[in-house]
TORPA-202805 format. One record per residue (C-alpha): residue number from 0; residue in three letters; x, y, z. Coordinates in pm, whole numbers, padded with zeros to 5 digits. Example, Ala and Ser with C-alpha at 12.3 -4.5 7.8 and 13.67 -1.06 7.14 Angstrom:
residues 2
n->0; res->ALA; x->01230; y->-00450; z->00780
n->1; res->SER; x->01367; y->-00106; z->00714
***
This chain:
residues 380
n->0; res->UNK; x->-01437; y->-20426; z->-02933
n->1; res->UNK; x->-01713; y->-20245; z->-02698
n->2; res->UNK; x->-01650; y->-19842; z->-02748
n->3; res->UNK; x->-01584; y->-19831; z->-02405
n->4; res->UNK; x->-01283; y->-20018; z->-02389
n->5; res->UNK; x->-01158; y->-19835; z->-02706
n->6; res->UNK; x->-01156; y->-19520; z->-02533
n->7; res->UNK; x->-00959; y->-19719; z->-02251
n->8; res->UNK; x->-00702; y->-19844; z->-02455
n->9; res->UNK; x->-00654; y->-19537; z->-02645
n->10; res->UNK; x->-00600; y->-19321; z->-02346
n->11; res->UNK; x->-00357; y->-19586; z->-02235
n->12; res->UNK; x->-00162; y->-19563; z->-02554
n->13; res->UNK; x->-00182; y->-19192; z->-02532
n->14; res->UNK; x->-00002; y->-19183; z->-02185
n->15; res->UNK; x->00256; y->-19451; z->-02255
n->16; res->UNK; x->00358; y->-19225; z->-02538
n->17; res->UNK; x->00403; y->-18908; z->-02326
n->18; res->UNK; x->00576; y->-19062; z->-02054
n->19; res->UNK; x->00821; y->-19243; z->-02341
n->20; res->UNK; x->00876; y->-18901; z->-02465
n->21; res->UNK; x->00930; y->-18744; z->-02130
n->22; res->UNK; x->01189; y->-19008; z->-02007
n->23; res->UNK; x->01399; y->-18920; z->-02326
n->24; res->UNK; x->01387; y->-18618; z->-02335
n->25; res->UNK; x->01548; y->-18628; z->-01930
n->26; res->UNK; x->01788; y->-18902; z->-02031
n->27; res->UNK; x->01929; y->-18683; z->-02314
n->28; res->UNK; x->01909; y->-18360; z->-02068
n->29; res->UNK; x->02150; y->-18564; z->-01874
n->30; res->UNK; x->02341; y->-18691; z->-02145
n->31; res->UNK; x->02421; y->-18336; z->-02208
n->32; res->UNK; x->02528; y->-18222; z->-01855
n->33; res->UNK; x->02794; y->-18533; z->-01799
n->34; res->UNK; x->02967; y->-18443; z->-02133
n->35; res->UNK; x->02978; y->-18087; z->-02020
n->36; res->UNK; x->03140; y->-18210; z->-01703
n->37; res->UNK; x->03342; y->-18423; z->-01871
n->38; res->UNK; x->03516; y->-18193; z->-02153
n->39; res->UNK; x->03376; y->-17831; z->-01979
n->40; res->UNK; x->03291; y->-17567; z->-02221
n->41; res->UNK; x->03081; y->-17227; z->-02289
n->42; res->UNK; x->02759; y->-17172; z->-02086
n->43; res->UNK; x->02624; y->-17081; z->-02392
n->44; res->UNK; x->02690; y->-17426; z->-02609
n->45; res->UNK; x->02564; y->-17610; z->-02279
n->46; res->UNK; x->02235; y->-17357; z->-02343
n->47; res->UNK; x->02239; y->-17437; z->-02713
n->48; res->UNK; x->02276; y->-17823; z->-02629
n->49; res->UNK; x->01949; y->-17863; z->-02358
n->50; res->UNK; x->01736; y->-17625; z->-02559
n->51; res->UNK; x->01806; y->-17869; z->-02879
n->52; res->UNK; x->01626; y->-18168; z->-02658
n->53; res->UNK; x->01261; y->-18230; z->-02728
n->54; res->UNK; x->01026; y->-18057; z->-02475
n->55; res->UNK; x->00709; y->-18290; z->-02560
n->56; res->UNK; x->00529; y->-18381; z->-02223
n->57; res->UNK; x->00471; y->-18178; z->-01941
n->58; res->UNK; x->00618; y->-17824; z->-01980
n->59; res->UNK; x->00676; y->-17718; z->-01638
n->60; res->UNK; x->00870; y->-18059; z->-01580
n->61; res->UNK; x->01082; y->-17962; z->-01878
n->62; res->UNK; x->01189; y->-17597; z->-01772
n->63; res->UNK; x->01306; y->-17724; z->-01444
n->64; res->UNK; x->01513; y->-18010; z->-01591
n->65; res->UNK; x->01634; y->-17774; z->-01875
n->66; res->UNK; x->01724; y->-17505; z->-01591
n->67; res->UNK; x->01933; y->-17874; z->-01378
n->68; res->UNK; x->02111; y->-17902; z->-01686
n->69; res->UNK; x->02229; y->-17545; z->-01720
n->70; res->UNK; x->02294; y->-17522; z->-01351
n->71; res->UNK; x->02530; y->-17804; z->-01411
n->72; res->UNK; x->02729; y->-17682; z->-01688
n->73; res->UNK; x->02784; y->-17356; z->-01538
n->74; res->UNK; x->02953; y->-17536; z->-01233
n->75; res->UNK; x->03153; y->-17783; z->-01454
n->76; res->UNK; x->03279; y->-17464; z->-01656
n->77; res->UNK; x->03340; y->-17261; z->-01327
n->78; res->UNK; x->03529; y->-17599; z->-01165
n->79; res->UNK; x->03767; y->-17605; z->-01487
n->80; res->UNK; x->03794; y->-17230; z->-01470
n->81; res->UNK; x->03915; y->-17230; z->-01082
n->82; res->UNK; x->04104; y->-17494; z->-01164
n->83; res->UNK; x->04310; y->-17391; z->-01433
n->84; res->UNK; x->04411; y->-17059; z->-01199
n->85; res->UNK; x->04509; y->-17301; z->-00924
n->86; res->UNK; x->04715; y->-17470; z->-01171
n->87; res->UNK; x->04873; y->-17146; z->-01263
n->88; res->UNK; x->04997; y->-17022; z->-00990
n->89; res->UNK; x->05092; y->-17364; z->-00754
n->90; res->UNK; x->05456; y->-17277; z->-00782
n->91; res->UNK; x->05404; y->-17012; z->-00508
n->92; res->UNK; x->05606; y->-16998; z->-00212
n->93; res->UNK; x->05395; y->-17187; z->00116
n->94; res->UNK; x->05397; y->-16876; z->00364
n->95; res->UNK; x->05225; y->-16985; z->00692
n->96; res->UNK; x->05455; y->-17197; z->00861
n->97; res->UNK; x->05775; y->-17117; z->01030
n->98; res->UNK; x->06086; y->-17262; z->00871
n->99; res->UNK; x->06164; y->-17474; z->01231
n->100; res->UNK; x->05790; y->-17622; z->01190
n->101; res->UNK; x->05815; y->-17647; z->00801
n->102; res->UNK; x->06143; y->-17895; z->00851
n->103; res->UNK; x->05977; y->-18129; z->01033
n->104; res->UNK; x->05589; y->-18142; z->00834
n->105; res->UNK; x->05553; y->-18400; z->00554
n->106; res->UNK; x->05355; y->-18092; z->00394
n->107; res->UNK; x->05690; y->-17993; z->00251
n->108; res->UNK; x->05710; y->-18282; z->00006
n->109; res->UNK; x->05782; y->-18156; z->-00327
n->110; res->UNK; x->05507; y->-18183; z->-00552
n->111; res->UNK; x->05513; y->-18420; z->-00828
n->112; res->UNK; x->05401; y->-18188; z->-01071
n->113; res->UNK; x->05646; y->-17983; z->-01275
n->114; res->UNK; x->05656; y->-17586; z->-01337
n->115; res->UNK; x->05285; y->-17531; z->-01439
n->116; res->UNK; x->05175; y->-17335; z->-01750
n->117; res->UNK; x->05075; y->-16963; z->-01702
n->118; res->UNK; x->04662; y->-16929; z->-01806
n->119; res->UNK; x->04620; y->-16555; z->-01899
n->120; res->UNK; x->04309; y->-16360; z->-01782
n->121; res->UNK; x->04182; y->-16171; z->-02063
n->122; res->UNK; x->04228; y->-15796; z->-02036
n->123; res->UNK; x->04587; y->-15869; z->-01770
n->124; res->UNK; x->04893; y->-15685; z->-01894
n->125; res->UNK; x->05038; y->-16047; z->-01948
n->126; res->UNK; x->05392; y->-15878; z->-01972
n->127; res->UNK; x->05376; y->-15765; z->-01615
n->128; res->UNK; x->05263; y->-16039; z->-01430
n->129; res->UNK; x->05543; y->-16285; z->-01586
n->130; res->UNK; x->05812; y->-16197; z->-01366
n->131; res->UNK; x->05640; y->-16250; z->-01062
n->132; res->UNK; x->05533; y->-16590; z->-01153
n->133; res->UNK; x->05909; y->-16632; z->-01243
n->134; res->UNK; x->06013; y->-16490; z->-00876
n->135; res->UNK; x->05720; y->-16733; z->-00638
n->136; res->UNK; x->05896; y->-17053; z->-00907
n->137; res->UNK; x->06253; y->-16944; z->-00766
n->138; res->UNK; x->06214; y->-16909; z->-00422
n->139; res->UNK; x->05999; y->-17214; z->-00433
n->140; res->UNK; x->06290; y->-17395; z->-00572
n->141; res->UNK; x->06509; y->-17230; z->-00329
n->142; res->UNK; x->06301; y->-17313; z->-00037
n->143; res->UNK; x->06263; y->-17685; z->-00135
n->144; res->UNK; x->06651; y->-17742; z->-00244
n->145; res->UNK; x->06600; y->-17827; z->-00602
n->146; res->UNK; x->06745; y->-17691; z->-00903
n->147; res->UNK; x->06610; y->-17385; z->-01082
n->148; res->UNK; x->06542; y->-17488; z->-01458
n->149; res->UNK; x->06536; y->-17249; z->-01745
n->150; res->UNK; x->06321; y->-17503; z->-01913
n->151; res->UNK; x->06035; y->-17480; z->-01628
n->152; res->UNK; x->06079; y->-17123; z->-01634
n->153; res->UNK; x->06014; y->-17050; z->-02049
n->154; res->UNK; x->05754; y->-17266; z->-01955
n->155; res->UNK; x->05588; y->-17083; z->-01713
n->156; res->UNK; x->05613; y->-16755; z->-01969
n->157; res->UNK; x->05482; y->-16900; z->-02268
n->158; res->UNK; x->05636; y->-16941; z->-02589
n->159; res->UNK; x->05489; y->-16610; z->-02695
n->160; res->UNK; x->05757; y->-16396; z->-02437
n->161; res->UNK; x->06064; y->-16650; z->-02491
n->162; res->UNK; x->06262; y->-16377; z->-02672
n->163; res->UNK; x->06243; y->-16158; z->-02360
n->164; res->UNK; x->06286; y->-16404; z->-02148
n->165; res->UNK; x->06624; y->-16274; z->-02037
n->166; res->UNK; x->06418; y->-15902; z->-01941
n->167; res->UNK; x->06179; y->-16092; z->-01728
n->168; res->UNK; x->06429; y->-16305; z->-01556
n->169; res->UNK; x->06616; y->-15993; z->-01459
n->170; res->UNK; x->06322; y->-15817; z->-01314
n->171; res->UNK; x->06227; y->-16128; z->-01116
n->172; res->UNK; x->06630; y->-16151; z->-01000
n->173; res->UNK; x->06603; y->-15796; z->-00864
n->174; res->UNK; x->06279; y->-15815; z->-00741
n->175; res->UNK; x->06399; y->-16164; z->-00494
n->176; res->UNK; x->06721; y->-15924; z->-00420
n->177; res->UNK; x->06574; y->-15629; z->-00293
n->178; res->UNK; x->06381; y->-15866; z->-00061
n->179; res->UNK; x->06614; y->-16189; z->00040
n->180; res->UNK; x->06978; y->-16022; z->-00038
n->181; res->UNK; x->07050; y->-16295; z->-00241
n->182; res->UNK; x->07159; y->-16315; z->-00636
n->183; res->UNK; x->07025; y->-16524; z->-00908
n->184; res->UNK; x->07352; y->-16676; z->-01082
n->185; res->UNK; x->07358; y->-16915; z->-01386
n->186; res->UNK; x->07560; y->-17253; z->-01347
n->187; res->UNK; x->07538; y->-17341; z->-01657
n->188; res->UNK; x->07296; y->-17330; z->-01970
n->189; res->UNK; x->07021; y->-17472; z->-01803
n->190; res->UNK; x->06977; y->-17406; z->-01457
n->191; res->UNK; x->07055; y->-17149; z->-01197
n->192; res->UNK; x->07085; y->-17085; z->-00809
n->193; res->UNK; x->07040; y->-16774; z->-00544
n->194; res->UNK; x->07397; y->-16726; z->-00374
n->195; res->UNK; x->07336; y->-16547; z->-00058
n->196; res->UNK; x->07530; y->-16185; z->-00022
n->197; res->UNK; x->07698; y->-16300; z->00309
n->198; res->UNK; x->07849; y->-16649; z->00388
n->199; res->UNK; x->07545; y->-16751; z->00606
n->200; res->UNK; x->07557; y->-17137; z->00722
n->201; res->UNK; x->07308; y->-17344; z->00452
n->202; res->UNK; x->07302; y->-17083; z->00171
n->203; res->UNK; x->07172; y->-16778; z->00378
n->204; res->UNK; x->06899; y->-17014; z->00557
n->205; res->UNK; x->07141; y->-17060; z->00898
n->206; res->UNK; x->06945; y->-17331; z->00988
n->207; res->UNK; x->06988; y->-17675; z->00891
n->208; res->UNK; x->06712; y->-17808; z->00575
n->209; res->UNK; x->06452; y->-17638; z->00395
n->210; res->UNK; x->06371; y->-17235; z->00378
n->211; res->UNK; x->06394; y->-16910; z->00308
n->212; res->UNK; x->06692; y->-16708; z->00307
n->213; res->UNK; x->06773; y->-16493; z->00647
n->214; res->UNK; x->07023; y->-16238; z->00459
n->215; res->UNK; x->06755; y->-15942; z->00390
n->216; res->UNK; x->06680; y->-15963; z->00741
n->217; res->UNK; x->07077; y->-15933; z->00846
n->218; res->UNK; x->07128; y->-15676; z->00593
n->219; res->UNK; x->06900; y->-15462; z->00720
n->220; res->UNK; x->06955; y->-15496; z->01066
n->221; res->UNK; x->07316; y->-15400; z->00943
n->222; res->UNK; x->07226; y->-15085; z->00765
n->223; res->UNK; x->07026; y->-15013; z->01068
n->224; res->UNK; x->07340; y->-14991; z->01303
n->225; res->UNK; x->07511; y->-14788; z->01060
n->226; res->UNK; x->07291; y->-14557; z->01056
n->227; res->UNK; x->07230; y->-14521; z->01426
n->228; res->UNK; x->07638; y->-14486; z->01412
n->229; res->UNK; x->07775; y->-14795; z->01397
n->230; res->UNK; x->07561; y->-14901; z->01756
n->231; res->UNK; x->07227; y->-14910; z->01751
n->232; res->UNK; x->07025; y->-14988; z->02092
n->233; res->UNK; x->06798; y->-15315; z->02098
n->234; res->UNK; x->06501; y->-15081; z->02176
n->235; res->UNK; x->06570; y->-14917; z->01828
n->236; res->UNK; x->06629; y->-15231; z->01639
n->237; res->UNK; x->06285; y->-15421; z->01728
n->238; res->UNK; x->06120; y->-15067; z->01695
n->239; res->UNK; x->06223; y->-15069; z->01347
n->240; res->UNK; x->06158; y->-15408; z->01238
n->241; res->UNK; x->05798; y->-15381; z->01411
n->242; res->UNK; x->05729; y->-15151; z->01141
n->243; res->UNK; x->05821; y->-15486; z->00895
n->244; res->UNK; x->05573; y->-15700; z->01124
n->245; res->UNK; x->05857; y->-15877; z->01287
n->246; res->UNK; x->05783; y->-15894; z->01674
n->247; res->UNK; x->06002; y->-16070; z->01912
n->248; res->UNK; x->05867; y->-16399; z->02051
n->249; res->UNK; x->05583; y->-16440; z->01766
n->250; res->UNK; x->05686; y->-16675; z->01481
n->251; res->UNK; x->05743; y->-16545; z->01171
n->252; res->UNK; x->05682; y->-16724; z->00815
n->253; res->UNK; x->06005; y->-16741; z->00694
n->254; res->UNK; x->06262; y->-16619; z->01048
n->255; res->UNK; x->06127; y->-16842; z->01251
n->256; res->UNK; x->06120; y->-16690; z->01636
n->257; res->UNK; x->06303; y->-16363; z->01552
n->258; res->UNK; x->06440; y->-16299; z->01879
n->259; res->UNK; x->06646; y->-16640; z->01824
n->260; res->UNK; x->06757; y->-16568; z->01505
n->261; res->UNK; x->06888; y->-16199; z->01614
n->262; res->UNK; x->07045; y->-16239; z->01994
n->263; res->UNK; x->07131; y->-16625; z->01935
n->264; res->UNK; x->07242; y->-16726; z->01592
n->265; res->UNK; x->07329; y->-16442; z->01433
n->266; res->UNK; x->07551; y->-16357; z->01696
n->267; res->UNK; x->07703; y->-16747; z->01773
n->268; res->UNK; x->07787; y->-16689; z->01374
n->269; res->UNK; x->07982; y->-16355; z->01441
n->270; res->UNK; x->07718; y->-16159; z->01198
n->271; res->UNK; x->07615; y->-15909; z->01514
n->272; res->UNK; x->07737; y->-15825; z->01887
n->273; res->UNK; x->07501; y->-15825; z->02106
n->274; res->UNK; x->07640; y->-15684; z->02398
n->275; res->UNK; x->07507; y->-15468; z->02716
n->276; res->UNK; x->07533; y->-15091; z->02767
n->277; res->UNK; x->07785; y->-15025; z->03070
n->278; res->UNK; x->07618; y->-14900; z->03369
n->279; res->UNK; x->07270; y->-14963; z->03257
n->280; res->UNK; x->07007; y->-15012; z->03544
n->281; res->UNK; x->06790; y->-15219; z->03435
n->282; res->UNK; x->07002; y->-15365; z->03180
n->283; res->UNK; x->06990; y->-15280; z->02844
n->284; res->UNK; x->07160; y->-15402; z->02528
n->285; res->UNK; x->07308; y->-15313; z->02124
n->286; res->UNK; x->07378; y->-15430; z->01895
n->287; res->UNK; x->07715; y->-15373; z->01683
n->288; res->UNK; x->07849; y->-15543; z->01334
n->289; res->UNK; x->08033; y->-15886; z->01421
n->290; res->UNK; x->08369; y->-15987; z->01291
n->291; res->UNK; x->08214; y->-16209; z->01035
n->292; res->UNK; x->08072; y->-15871; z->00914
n->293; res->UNK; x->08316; y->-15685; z->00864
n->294; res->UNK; x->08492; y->-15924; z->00700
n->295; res->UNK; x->08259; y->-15993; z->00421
n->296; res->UNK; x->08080; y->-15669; z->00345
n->297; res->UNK; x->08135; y->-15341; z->00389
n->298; res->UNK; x->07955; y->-14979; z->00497
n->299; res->UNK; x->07898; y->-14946; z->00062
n->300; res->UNK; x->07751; y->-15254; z->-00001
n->301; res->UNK; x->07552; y->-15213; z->00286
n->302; res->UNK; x->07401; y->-14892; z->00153
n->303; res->UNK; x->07373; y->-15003; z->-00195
n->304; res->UNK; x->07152; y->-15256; z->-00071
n->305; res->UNK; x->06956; y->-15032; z->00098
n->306; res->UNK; x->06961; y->-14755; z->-00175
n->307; res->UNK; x->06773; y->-15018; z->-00436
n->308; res->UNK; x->06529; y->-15138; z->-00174
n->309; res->UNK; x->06458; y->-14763; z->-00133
n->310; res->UNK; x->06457; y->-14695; z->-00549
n->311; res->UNK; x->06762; y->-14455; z->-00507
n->312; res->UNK; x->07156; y->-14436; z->-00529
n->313; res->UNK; x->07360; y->-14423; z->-00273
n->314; res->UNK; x->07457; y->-14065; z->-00338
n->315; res->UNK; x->07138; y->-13962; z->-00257
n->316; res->UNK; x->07273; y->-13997; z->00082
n->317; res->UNK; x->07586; y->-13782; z->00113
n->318; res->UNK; x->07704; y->-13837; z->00482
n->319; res->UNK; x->07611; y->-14179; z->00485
n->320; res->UNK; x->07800; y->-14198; z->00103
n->321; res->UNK; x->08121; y->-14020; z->00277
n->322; res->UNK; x->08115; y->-14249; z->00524
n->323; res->UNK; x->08127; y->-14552; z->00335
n->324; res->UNK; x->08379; y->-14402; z->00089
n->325; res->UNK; x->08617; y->-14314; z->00334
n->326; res->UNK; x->08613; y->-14668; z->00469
n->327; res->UNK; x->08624; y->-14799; z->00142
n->328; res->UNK; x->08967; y->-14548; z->00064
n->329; res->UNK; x->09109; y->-14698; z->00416
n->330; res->UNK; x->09021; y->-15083; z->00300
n->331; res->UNK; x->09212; y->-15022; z->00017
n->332; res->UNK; x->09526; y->-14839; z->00204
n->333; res->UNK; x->09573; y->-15142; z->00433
n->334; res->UNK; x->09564; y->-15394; z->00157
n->335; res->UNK; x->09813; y->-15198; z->-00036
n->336; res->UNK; x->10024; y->-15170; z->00224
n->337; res->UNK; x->10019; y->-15539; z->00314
n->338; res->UNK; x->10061; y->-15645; z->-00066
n->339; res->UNK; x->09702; y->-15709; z->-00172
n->340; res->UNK; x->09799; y->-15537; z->-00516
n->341; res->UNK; x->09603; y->-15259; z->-00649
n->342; res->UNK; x->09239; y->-15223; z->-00564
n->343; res->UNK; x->08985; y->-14986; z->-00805
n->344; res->UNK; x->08794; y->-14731; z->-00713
n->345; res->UNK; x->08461; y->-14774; z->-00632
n->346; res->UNK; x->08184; y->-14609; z->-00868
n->347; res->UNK; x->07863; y->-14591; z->-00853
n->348; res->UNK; x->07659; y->-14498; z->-01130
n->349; res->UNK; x->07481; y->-14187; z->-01164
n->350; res->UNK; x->07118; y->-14280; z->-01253
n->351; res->UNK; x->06850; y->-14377; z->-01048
n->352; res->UNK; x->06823; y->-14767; z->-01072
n->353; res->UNK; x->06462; y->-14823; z->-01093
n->354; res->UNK; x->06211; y->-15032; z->-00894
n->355; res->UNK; x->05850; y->-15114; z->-00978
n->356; res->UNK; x->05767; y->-15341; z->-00705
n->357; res->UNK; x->05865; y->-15289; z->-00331
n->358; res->UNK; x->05916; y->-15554; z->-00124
n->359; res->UNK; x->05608; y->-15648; z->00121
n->360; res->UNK; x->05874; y->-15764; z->00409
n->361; res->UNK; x->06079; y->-15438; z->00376
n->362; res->UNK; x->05747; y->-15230; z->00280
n->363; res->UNK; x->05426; y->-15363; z->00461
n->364; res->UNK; x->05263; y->-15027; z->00457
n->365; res->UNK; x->05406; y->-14884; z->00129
n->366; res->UNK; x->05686; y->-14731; z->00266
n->367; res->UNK; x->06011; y->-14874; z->00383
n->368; res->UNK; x->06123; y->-14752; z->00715
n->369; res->UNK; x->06456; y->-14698; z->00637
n->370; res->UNK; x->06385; y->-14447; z->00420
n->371; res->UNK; x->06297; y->-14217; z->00671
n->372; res->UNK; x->06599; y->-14290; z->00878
n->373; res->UNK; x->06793; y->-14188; z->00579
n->374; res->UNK; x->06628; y->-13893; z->00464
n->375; res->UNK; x->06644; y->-13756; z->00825
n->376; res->UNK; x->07016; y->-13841; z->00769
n->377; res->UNK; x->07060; y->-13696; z->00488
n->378; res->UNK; x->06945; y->-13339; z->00601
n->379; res->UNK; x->07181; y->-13304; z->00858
***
């Protein structure tokens, strides 16, 4: 063969060779980045895995495919990664609708999936954050009318807290109290159920389907007209409850158009009077307690309420404590002397019941407003 075409043919060869090499070299590169999207793991075995790939060829070709490859991982290890904390915490309560345009969206199916498994963070106080993944699986179950399972709930802990499982529960039942006024109670072994404090139409959601309990708001506006002596003037009741980001005629997430709820319902239900001050030009209105009221809580409960949304005892507040007592001492005089039996004394206990978490409704700006209310009370 003529030298000529020997040094043809031999450059030929020599290209066919580096372009074989080349092309497997990028077929294994990609090999590498669909198995890391597939099963995701470290950035640094995805490193490990396109540095192991022979880099024959052109070099600058390589370094860019080597740097595709790592790109990849890294977002196939960040996808898994955002999805396992959207897995976490998917029991959460939905917050931006109102409950009147929640009832009618198909948005409020139920998901299919059941309570999720908690993925710690490394370097979280694991211990603290359980009971509020415990409280958003509650009202969640609340909201949506199913049952609430002590099986989904260990499960949402982890097998590692089970034997304080009881301790968390209670923190998340008194955290959902001091908010909602309602009361986690066990039905039997394996599931439970929030009981409103007052005998509200639907469980404490006075409207008809899904949502959120209305009884924090009604206590409060109840501990509000006792402590504005037993009337307090519509002017002071939306002044107050501004300070919770509740505005009349602007829909809240959970009450719905709040003026409604107060003047309307709560009154066509006999929770609150609504009634207008005699002789006022222009008109203006109170609000008193309603027969419904006064029939199934009293001026102690009230303030008990109100002393553990405001981390205190109801001592701490002697006139408003006197008060209460003394209606307390005449409940019991009239039921004695219509044969109701013998009634106990009420006691409260002497230590400070302690809160960690305040309630965002009651507390927007880290302080409740009652408290200031009370302590101005109080000093009198």
């Amino acid at each position: 063969m003529p030298r000529r075409h020997k040094s043809k043919f031999k450059a030929h060869e020599k290209r066919r060779q580096a372009r074989g090499e080349a092309q497997g070299c990028e077929d294994a590169q990609a090999k590498a980045a669909a198995e890391a999207e597939s099963t995701p793991s470290s950035t640094a075995q995805c490193e490990d895995t396109t540095q192991s790939v022979p880099t024959t060829g052109s070099s600058g070709a390589s370094q860019r495919r080597r740097r595709r490859a790592r790109a990849a991982a890294a977002a196939a290890a960040a996808a898994a990664a955002a999805a396992a904390t959207a897995t976490a915490t998917s029991a959460a309560v939905p917050g931006t609708k109102s409950d009147e345009e929640s009832n009618n969206q198909d948005e409020e199916r139920v998901s299919p999936h059941e309570a999720p498994f908690y993925a710690e963070r490394p370097g979280e106080d694991s211990l603290s954050r359980k009971p509020g993944l415990l409280e958003q699986y509650i009202l969640y179950r609340y909201k949506m009318k199913q049952p609430i399972l002590k099986e989904d709930m260990l499960k949402i802990i982890g097998p590692n807290y089970e034997e304080r499982f009881p301790e968390i529960l209670k923190k998340a039942a008194e955290r959902v109290e001091i908010v909602f006024a309602v009361d986690l109670q066990e039905i039997d072994s394996t599931r439970y159920d929030l009981i409103s404090k007052l005998k509200l139409p639907n469980n404490g959601r006075v409207r008809a389907g899904r949502g959120l309990p209305k009884t924090g708001l009604l206590m409060n506006i109840l501990g509000m007209i006792f402590m504005k002596g037993n009337c307090a003037a519509e002017e002071d009741i939306w002044k107050f409850l501004g300070l919770m980001r509740i505005y009349p005629g602007r829909k809240h997430f959970i009450y719905g158009e709040p003026r409604k709820l107060i003047t309307k319902d709560l009154v066509r239900l006999q929770y609150l009077e609504y009634r207008q001050v005699a002789n006022s030009d222009p008109p203006r209105h109170e609000f008193l307690w309603g027969p419904n009221a006064l029939a199934e809580t009293t001026k102690m409960k009230v303030l008990q309420f109100l002393s553990k949304v405001n981390d205190t005892i109801p001592t701490a507040f002697p006139s408003y404590y006197e008060e209460a007592l003394r209606e307390e001492e005449e409940r019991a005089q009239a039921r004695g002397a219509t044969g109701g039996g013998p009634t106990a004394r009420v006691l409260i206990p002497s230590s400070v019941m302690a809160r960690s978490i305040f309630p965002p409704l009651l507390r927007p700006e880290g302080s409740n407003p009652l408290g200031k209310i009370i302590q101005s009370r109080s000093k009198n």
